[in-house]
C-alpha positions in Angstrom: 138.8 122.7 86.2 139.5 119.4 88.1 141.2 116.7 86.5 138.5 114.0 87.0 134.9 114.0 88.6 134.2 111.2 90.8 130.7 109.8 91.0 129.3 106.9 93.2 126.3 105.5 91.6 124.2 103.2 94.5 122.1 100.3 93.2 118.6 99.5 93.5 117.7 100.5 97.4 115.1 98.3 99.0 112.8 99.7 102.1 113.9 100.6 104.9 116.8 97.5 105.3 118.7 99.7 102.6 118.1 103.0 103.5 119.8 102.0 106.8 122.5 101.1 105.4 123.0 103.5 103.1 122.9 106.0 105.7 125.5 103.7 107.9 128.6 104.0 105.0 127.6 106.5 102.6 129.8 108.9 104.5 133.0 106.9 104.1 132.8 105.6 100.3 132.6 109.5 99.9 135.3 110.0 101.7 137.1 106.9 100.6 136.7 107.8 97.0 136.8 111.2 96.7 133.0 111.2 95.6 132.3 114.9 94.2 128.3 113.9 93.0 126.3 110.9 94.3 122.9 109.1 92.4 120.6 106.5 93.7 118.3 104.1 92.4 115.1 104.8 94.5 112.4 103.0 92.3 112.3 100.6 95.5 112.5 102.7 98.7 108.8 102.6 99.8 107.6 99.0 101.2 109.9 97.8 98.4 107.8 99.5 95.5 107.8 102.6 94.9 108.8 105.7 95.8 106.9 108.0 98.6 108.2 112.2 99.4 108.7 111.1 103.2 111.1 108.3 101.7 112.6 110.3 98.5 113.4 113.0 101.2 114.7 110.8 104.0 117.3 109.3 101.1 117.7 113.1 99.5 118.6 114.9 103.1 121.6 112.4 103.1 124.8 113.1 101.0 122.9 112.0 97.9 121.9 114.5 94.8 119.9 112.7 92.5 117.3 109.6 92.9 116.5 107.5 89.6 113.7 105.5 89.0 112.7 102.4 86.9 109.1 100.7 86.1 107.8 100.6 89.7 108.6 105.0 90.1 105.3 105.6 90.1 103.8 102.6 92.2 102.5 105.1 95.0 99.5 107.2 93.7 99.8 109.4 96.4 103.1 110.2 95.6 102.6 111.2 91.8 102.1 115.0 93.0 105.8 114.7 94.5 107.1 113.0 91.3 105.9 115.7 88.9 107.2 118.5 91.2 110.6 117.4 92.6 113.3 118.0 89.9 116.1 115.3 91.8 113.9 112.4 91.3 113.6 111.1 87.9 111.8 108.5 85.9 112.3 107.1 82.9 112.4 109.2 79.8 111.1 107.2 77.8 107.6 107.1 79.2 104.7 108.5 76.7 105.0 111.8 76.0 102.8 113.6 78.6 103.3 111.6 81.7 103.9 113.1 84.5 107.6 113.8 86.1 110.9 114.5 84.4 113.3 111.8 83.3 116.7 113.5 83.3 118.0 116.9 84.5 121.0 119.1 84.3 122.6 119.4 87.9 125.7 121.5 89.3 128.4 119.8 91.2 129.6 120.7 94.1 132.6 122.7 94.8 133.0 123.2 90.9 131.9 124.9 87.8 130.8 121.6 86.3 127.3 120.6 85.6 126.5 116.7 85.0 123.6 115.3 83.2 121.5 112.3 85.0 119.5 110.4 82.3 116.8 107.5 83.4 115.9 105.1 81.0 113.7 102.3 80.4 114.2 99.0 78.1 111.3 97.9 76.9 111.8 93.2 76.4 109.8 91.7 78.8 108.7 95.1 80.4 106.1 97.7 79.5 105.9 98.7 76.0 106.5 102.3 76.6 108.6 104.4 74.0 111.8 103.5 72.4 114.8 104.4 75.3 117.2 104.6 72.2 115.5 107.6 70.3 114.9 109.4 74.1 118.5 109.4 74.4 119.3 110.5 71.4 116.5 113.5 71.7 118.4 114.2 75.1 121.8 114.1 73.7 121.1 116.7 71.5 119.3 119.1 73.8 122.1 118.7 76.2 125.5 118.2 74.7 126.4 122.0 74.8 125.7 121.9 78.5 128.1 119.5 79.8 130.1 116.5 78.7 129.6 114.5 81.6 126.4 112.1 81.4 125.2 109.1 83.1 122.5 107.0 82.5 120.7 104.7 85.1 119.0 102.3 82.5 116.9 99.9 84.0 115.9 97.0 82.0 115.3 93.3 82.3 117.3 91.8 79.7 121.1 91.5 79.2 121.2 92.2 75.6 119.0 95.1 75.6 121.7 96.9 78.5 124.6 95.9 76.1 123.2 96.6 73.0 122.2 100.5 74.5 125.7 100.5 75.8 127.3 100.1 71.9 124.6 102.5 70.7 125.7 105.2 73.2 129.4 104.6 73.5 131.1 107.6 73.3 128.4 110.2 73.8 127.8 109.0 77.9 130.2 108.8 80.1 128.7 105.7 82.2 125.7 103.8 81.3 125.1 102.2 84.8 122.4 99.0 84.6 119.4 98.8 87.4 116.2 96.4 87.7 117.5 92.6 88.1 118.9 93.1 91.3 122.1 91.0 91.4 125.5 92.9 90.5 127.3 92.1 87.5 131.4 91.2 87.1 131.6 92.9 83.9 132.2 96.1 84.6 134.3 98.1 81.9 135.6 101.2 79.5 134.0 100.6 75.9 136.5 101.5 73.0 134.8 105.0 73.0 135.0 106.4 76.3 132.1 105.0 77.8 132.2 103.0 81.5 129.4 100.2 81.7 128.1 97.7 83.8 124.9 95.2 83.3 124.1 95.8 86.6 124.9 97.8 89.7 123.5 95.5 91.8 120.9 95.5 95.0 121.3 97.7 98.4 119.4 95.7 100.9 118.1 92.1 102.0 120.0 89.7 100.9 118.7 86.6 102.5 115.8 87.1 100.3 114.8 86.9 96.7 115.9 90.3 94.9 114.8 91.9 98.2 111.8 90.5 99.5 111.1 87.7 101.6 111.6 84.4 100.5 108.7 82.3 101.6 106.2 84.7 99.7 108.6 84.9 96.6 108.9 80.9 96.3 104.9 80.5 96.8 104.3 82.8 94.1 106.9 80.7 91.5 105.3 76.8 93.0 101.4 78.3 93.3 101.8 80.6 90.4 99.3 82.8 92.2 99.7 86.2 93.9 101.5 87.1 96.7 102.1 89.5 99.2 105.3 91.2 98.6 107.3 92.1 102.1 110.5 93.9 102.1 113.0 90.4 103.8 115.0 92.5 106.9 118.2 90.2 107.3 121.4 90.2 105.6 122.0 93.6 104.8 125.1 94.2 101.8 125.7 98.0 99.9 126.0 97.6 96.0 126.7 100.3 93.5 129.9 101.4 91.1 132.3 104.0 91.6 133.4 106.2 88.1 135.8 108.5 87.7 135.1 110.8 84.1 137.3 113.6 82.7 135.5 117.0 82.8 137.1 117.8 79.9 136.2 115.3 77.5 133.5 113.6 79.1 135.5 109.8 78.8 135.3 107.7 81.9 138.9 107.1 83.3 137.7 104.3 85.7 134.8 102.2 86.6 135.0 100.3 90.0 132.2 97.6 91.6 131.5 98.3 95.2 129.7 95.4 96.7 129.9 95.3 101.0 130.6 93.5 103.1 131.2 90.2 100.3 129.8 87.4 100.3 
């Protein structure tokens, strides 16, 4: 068994500006870091909403095993057939019971004996009123927790509290809890008492001169008008955002939890 399992989680990637980029260093932070299993936010791949196969695939034929989703997974009708047949892309769990896709999955990694689980989850203040993201976990936990130690969960939620509060509730029984959705990285990455690495955020792979991703002139209409705009992927300023863990196979604790935020500002 190895002593720890490294996994680089990558932050929300927007269109095509973060798929480039992706592609660009991906190579060395697994190199760099000794990366043994790599997950993705995805949710934003396609046009900056939404996640189409030829995208999913372009991201998934790169050193990366597992996309995650949020509320704009299933954005693309045409790519609903794809969602409920692919097992490495994931949506939130917590959507009604019936809905189509899977939101987490049992995965082996590479070059070891080890399985990992990859759990998607969505808050529910100030976003869709879908089921509760606490009970799903638990319902998960149990199913899983003779499988493998080693968890993650990508939970992608609007509000601060909501991402801390889940954090408390599942310290101990993940081994990173790993916020998506708002975009902008967090500082407070960190081990809770139990074992569990966290961050609020992972941050945003893509346009930075923009607003979360897309360009600015539309963005700022759409806050002075208050009407609809079109949304466009912004194409300058490209940065990598994500957080690097490294978790003991044998208890499932996270060791270390490092930001990864390039070039800096």
């Amino acid at each position: 068994m190895k002593e720890k399992i490294n996994v680089l989680f990558i932050g929300d990637i927007i269109g095509e500006p973060g798929l480039n980029i992706v592609k660009s260093l991906l190579p060395s932070f697994i190199t760099k870091y000794k990366i043994d299993f790599v997950i993705a936010n995805a949710e934003n791949i396609s046009e900056g909403m939404g996640i189409l196969e030829k995208d999913a695939n372009k991201l998934l034929e790169l050193p990366i095993d597992v996309l995650t989703g949020g509320n704009h997974t299933m954005d693309k009708i045409q790519s609903h057939k794809y969602i409920n047949e692919t097992e490495r892309l994931l949506r939130p769990n917590n959507y009604p019971r019936g809905a189509y896709g899977r939101g987490f999955g049992l995965f082996s990694i590479k070059d070891t004996s080890q399985k990992i689980c990859i759990i998607n989850l969505q808050g529910r203040t100030f976003m869709k009123p879908i089921d509760c993201p606490f009970r799903s976990f638990d319902w998960i936990y149990e199913k899983i927790k003779d499988d493998t130690k080693i968890i993650i969960v990508d939970f992608h939620a609007e509000t601060t509290a909501e991402k801390i509060a889940f954090a408390w509730y599942a310290d101990g029984k993940a081994s990173g809890i790993f916020g998506t959705h708002t975009h902008i990285q967090t500082a407070d990455e960190r081990i809770l008492p139990q074992g569990t690495a966290y961050i609020t955020d992972a941050g945003m792979t893509g346009p930075y001169d923009s607003v979360i991703g897309m360009k600015k002139e539309s963005s700022i209409k759409r806050f002075v008008y208050a009407t609809p705009q079109k949304h466009e992927v912004a194409t300058d300023d490209i940065r990598f955002a994500g957080v690097v863990c490294e978790i003991s196979p044998e208890t499932g604790k996270a060791i270390l939890i490092k930001r990864i935020f390039f070039p800096e500002f």
